[in-house]
C-alpha positions as CSV (number, residue, x, y, z in Angstrom):
1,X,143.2,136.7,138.1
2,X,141.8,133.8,140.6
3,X,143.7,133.5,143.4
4,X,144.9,130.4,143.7
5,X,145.7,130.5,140.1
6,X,148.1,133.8,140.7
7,X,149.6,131.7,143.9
8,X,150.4,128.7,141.8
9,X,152.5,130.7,139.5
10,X,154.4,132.7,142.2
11,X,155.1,129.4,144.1
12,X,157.5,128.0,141.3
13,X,158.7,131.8,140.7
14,X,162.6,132.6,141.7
15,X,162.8,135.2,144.3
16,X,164.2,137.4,141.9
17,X,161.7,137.4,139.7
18,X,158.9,137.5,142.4
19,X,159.5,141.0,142.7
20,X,160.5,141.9,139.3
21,X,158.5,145.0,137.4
22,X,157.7,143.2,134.4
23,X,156.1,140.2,136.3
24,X,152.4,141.9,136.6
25,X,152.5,142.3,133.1
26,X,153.2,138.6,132.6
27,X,150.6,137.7,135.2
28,X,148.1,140.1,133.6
29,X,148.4,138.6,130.4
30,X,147.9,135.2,131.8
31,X,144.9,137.0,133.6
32,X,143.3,138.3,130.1
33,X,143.9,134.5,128.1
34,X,141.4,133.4,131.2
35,X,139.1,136.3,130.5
36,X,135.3,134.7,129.2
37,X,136.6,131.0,129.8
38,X,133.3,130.2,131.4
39,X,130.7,131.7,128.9
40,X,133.1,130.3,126.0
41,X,133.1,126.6,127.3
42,X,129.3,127.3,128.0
43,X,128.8,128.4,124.6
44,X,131.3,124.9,123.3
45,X,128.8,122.7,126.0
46,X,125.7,124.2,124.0
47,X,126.9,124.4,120.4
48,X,127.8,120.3,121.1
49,X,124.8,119.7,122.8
50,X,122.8,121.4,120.0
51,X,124.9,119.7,117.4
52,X,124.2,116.0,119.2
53,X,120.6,117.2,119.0
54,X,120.6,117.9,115.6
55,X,122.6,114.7,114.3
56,X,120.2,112.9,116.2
57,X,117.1,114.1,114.7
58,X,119.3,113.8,111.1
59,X,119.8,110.3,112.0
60,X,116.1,109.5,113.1
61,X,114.5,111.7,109.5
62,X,117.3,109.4,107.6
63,X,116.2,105.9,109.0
64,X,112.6,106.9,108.3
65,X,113.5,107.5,104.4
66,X,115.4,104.5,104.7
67,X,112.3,102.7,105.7
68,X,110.0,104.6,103.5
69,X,112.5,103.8,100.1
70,X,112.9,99.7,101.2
71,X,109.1,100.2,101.2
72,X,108.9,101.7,98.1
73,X,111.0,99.5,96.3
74,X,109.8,96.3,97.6
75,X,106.4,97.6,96.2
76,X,107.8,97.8,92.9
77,X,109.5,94.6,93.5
78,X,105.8,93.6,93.6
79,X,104.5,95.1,90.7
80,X,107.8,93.8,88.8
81,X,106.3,90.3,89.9
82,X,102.8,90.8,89.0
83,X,103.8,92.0,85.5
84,X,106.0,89.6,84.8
85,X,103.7,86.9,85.9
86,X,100.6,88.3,83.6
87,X,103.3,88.4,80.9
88,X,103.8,84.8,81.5
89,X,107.7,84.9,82.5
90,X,109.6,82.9,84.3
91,X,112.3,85.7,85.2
92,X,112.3,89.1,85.2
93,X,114.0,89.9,81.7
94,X,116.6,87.6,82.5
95,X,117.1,87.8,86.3
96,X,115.3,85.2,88.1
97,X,112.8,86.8,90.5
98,X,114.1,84.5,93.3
99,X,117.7,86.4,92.9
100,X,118.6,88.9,96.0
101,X,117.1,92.2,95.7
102,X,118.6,94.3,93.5
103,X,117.6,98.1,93.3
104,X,119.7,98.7,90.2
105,X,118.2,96.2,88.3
106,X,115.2,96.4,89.4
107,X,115.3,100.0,88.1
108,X,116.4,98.6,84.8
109,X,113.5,96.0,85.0
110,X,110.7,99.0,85.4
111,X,112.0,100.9,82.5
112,X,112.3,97.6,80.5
113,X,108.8,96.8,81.4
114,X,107.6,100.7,80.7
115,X,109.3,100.5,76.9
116,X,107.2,97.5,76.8
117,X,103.9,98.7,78.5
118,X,104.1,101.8,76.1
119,X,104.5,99.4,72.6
120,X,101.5,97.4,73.8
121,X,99.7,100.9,74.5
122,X,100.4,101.7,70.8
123,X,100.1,98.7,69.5
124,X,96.2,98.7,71.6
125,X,95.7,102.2,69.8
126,X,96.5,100.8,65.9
127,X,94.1,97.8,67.0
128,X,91.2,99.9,68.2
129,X,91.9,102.2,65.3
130,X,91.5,99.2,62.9
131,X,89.0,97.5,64.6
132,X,86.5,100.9,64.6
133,X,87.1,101.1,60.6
134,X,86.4,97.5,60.4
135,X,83.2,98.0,62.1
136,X,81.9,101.3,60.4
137,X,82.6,99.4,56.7
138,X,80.7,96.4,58.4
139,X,77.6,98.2,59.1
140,X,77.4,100.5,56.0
141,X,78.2,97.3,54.4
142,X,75.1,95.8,55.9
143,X,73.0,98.4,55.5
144,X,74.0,99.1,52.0
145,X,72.8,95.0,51.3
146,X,69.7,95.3,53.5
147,X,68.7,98.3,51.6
148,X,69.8,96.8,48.3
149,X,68.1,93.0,49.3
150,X,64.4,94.3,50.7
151,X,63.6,96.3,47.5
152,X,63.3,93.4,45.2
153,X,62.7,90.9,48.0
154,X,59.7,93.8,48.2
155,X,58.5,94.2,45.1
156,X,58.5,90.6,43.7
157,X,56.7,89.7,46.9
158,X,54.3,92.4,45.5
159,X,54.3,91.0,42.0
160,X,53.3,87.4,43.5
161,X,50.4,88.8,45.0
162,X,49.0,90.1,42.0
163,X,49.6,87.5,39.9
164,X,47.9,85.8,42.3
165,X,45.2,87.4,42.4
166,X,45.1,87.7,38.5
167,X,45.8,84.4,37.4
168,X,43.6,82.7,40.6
169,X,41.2,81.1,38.0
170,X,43.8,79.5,35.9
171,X,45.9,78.6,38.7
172,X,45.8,75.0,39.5
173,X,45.9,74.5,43.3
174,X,49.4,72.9,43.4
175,X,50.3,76.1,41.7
176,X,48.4,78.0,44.1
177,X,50.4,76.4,46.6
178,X,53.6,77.1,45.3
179,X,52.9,80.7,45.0
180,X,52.2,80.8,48.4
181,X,55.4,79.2,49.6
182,X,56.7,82.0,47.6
183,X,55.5,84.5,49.1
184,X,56.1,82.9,52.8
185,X,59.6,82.5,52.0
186,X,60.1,86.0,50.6
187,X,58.3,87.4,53.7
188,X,60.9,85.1,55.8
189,X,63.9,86.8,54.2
190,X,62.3,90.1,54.5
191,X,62.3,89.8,58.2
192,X,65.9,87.9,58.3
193,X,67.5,90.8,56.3
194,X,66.1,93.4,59.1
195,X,67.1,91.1,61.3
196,X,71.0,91.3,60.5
197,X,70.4,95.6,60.1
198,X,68.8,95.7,63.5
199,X,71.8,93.6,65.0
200,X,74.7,95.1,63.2
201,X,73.4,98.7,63.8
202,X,72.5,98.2,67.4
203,X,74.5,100.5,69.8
204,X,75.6,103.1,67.1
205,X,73.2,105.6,68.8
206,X,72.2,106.4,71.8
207,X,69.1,106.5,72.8
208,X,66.7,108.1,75.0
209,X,66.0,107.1,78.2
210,X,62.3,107.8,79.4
211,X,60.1,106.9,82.5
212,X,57.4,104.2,81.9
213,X,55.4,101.4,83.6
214,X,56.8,98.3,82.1
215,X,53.9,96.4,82.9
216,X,52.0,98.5,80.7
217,X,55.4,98.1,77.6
218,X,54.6,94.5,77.9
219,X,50.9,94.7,77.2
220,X,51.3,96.9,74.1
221,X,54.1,94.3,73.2
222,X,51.3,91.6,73.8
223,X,48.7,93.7,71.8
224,X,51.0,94.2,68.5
225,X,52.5,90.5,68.2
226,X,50.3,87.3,66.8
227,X,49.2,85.2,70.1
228,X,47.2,81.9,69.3
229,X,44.2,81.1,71.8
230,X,46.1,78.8,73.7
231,X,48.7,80.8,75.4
232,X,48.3,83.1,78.1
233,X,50.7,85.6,79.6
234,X,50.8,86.6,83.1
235,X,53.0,89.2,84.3
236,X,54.5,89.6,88.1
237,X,52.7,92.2,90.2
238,X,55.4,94.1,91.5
239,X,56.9,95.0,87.9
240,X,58.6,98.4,87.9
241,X,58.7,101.8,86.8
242,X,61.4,102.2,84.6
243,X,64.0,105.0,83.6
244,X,65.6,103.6,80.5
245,X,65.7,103.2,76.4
246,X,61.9,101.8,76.2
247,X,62.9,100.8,72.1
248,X,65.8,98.7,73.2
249,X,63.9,96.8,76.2
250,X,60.6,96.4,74.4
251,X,62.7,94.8,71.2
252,X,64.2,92.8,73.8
253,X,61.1,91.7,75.7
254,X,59.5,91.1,72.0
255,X,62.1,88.7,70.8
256,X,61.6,86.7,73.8
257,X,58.0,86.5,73.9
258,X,58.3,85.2,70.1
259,X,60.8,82.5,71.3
260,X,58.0,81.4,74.1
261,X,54.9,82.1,71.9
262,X,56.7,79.6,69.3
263,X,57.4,76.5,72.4
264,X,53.8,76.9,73.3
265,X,51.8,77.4,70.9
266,X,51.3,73.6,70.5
267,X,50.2,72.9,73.7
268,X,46.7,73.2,75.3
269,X,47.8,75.9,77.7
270,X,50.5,77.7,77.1
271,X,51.6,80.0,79.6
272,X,54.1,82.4,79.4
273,X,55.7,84.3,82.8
274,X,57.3,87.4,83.2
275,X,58.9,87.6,86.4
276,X,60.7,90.7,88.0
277,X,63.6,90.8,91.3
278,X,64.5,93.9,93.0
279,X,68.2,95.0,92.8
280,X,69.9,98.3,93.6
281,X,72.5,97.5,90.4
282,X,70.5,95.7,87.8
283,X,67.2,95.3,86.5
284,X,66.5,91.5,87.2
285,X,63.7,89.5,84.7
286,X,62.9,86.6,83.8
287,X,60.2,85.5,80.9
288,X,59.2,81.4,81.3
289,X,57.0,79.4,79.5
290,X,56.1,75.8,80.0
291,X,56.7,74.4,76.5
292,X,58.6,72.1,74.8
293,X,61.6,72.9,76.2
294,X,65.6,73.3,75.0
295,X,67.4,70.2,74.4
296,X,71.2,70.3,76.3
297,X,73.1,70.0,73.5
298,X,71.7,73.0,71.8
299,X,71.8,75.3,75.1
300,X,75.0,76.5,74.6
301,X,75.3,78.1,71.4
302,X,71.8,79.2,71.2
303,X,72.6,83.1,71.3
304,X,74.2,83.2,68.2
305,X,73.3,84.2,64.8
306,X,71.5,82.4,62.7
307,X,71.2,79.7,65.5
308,X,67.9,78.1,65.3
309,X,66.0,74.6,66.7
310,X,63.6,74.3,64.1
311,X,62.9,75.5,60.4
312,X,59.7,77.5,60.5
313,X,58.5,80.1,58.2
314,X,58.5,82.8,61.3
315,X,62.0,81.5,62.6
316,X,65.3,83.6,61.5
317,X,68.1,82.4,64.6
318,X,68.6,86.3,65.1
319,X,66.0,86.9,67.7
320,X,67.9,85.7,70.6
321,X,71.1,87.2,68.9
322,X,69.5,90.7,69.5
323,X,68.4,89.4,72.8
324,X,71.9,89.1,73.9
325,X,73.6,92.0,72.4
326,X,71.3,94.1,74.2
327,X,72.4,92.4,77.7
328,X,75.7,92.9,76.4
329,X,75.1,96.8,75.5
330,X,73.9,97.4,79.3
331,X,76.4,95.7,81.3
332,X,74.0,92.4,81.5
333,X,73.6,88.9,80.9
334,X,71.1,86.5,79.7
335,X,71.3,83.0,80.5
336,X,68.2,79.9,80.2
337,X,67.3,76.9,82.2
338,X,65.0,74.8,80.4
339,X,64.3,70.9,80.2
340,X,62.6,69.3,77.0
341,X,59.1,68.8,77.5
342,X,58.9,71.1,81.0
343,X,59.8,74.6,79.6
344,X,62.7,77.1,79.7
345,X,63.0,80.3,81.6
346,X,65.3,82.7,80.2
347,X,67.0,85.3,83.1
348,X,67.8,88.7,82.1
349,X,69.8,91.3,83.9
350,X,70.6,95.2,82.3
351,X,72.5,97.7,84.4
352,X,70.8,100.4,85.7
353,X,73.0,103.8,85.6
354,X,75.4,103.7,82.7
């Protein structure tokens, strides 16, 4: 036992019991409760120590969480926000979104607005669904009447021209005349019914893309159409080599060199450009001509079917129809400038990599 300990205790003994037998056994007992005091409060400083550590680093892991859920839901807050703004709501399925944030309901406003998401998902589905049969009857539908309308348009356009020829000599020549209108107009709705084919059946295969020199596409274009005297084409000199479907973009390229062949071809010298802008996205073009020109008024709706300026034989409004469902097709555009009695340049963009 420590000694000052032991002398303590014998202080406040009586002197009888100072000397009494059984007192060492009472002082050794005291002796052994004081055994490992030291290395026990040691261990007591540590453990506490190691427990202050640990609530400490429990407290710093739970603040961070803290953080990281306000973050969290303050995002969602967000999205709750932007949904119900694109939705066109004032609150957010009856809370106002000025209200004090509210976890719980904004839990119920996320799966309110997931119900909702998941009925416009299916209702998205039934529409595509519908709109996919709508278009597959549309096309067989207009295939079925092109094939069914350029038979007879055919053959009574062949009939004309033999009676024609038979019956020349006893044909006066207002009748003569009339036959030919015939003939012009069947011809007209010859190329108006494979007009509508070609646009209703564009897109429903795809096509191979090949390498060619476009300037050379656009000379064989030149080569194949009807180009009066007068006009003249002249094509940019750093026209590209091209990776793409060469059918679609000659059809294109055709349908606009028609359009300018028909604003120039009453003018002394018509000329007809085809210009070209580098671009790592898009392939940029441009085809002008310096002829009569586009009135205002009409420059808005002249894209769409059956939209046409003037009522010539060759003229079927579907041209520039095709024109713009191929821009359309490619990720493009096609838009015009053009002033009456100046010209009108046409601007074409088509995305490169599909």
């Amino acid at each position: 036992m420590h000694s000052l300990l032991k002398r303590q205790i014998r202080k406040y003994l009586p002197a009888d019991l100072e000397s009494h037998p059984e007192m060492e056994h009472f002082l050794e007992a005291i002796e052994k409760s004081y055994e490992n005091y030291d290395d026990k409060f040691s261990m007591l400083h540590r453990a506490s120590t190691i427990s202050s550590d640990e609530l400490f680093e429990a407290n710093k892991k739970l603040q961070n969480e803290a953080k990281q859920q306000k973050k969290i839901l303050v995002s969602l807050e967000d999205a709750i926000r932007s949904l119900t703004d694109n939705l066109n709501e004032d609150q957010l399925f009856g809370q106002n979104i000025e209200d004090e944030f509210n976890a719980e309901q904004l839990a119920i406003n996320i799966s309110n607005l997931a119900s909702q998401v998941s009925e416009m998902s299916v209702e998205k589905d039934k529409l595509l669904r519908s709109l996919e049969i709508q278009n597959q009857s549309l096309n067989n539908y207009a295939q079925m009447v092109s094939h069914d309308l350029r038979s007879p348009i055919r053959n009574i356009s062949a009939l004309m021209d033999w009676i024609s020829e038979d019956e020349k000599k006893n044909f006066s020549d207002s009748s003569k005349e009339n036959c030919k209108l015939v003939s012009e107009n069947l011809a007209k709705m010859d190329k108006l019914v494979t007009g509508i084919l070609s646009h209703a059946t564009m897109g429903e295969t795809k096509e191979q893309r090949v390498t060619f020199q476009l300037e050379e596409s656009l000379r064989d274009i030149e080569k194949t159409i009807f180009v009066p005297e007068n006009v003249t084409f002249e094509y940019a000199e750093n026209l590209p080599e091209m990776a793409f479907e060469r059918a679609r973009l000659e059809q294109l390229f055709m349908n606009l060199f028609l359009n300018a062949i028909t604003a120039t071809e009453h003018i002394e010298n018509g000329v007809i450009k085809i210009g070209y802008e580098p671009d790592d996205e898009y392939w940029k073009f441009s085809v002008s001509d310096n002829g009569k020109g586009i009135p205002a008024k009409h420059q808005q709706g002249i894209f769409q079917m059956f939209k046409k300026l003037e009522t010539t034989n060759n003229a079927t409004g579907i041209g520039l129809a095709i024109v713009k469902k191929i821009t359309v097709l490619y990720e493009g555009s096609v838009w015009l400038d053009s002033e009456e009695n100046v010209g009108t340049t046409f601007f074409i963009t088509l995305k490169k990599n599909l």
